[in-house]
C-alpha positions as CSV (number, residue, x, y, z in Angstrom):
1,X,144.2,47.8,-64.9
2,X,142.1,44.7,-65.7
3,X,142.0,43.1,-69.2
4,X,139.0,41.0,-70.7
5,X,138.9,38.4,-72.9
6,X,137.2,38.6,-76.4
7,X,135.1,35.3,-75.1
8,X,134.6,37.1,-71.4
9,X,133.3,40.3,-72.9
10,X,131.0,38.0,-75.7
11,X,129.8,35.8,-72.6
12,X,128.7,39.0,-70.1
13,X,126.6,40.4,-73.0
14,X,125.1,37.3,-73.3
15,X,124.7,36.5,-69.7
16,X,123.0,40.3,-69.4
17,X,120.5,39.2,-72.3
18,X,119.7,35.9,-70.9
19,X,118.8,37.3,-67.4
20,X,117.1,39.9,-68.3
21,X,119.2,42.7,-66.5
22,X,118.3,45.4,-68.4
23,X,119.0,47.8,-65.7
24,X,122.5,46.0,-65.6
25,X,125.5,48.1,-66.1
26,X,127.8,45.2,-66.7
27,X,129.4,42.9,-64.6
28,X,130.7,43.8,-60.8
29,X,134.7,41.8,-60.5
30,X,135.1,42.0,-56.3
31,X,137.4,40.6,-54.0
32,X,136.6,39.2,-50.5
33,X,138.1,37.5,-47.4
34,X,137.5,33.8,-47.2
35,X,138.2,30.9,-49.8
36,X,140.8,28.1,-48.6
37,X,143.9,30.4,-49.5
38,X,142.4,33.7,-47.9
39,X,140.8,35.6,-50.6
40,X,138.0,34.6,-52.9
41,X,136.6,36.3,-56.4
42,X,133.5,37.2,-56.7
43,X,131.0,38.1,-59.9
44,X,127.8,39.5,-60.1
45,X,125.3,41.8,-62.7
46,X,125.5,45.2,-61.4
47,X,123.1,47.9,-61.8
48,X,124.6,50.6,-60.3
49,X,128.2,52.2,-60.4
50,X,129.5,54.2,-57.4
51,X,132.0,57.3,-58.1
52,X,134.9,55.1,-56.6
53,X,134.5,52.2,-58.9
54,X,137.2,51.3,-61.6
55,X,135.1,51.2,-65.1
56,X,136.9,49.1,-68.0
57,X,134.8,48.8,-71.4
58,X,135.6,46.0,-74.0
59,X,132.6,45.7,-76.9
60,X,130.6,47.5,-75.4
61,X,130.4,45.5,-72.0
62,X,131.9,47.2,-68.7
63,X,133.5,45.0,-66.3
64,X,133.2,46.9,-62.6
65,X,135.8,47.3,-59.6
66,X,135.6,48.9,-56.3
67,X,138.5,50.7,-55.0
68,X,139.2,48.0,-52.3
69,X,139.3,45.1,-55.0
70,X,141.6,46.9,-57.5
71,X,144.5,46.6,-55.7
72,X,144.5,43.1,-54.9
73,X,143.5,42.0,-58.8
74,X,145.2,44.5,-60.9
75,X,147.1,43.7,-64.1
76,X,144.6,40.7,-63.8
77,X,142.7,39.1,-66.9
78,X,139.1,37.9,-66.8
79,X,138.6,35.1,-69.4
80,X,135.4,32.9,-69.9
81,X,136.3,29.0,-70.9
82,X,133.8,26.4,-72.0
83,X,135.6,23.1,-72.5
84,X,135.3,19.4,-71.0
85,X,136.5,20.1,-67.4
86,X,133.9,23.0,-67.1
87,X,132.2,26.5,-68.3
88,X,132.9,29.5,-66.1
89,X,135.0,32.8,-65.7
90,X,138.6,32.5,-64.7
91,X,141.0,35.0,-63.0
92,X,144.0,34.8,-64.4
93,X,146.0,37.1,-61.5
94,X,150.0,37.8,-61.7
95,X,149.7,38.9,-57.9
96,X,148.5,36.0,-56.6
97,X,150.8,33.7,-54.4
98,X,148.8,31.2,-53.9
99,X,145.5,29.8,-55.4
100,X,143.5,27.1,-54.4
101,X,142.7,24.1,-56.4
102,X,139.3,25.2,-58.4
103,X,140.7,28.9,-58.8
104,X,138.5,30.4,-56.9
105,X,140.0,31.5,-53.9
106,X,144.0,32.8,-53.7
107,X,146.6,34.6,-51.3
C-alpha cells in the first residue's frame, strides 16, 4: 500500500481547488519507463477511475494507482515539501535501488 502525508493530502485538495478540477477524483501516482535511472514518477488530476486502479483515501483526498504502477511503488509514501531548495511532491520509495539526483526518476 501507499501512505500520504498530512501536507500531501492538505496540498492535493488545494491543488484540486486551485485548478478548478471539479470533475477530479483526486490525484493519479503512475510509474513510467524513462528518467536517467530507468523509471520516472509521474502525477496528474484524474477524473476518472478504472476498476483496476488501487484507491487510497486520506482526508478526504484519493491518491490513484494503476495495477502496473503498484508494484513498482508499493509501501511507498507521497509527501509534499515547501522549503528553500524547492516546493513539490516527493516519493519516498523503500524499493527503489537507485534514484537519480532530483528524485524524480529511480531503478
Amino acid at each position: 500500500m501507499i501512505t500520504i502525508t498530512e501536507m500531501a493530502a492538505k496540498k492535493i485538495k488545494e491543488l484540486m481547488g486551485e485548478e478548478g478540477q471539479s470533475g477530479a477524483e483526486g490525484l493519479r501516482v503512475y510509474v513510467k519507463g524513462g528518467g536517467c535511472s530507468g523509471y520516472q514518477y509521474g502525477m496528474l488530476l484524474e477524473e476518472k477511475i478504472s476498476e483496476d486502479d488501487t484507491v487510497i483515501q486520506r482526508d478526504g483526498i484519493k491518491v490513484i494507482v494503476d495495477p502496473q504502477s503498484m508494484p513498482l511503488i508499493s509501501g511507498s509514501e507521497v509527501d509534499y515539501s515547501d522549503s528553500l531548495q524547492g516546493a513539490g511532491f516527493k516519493i519516498k520509495n523503500p524499493l527503489a535501488k537507485t534514484t537519480c539526483g532530483c528524485g524524480s526518476s529511480f531503478s
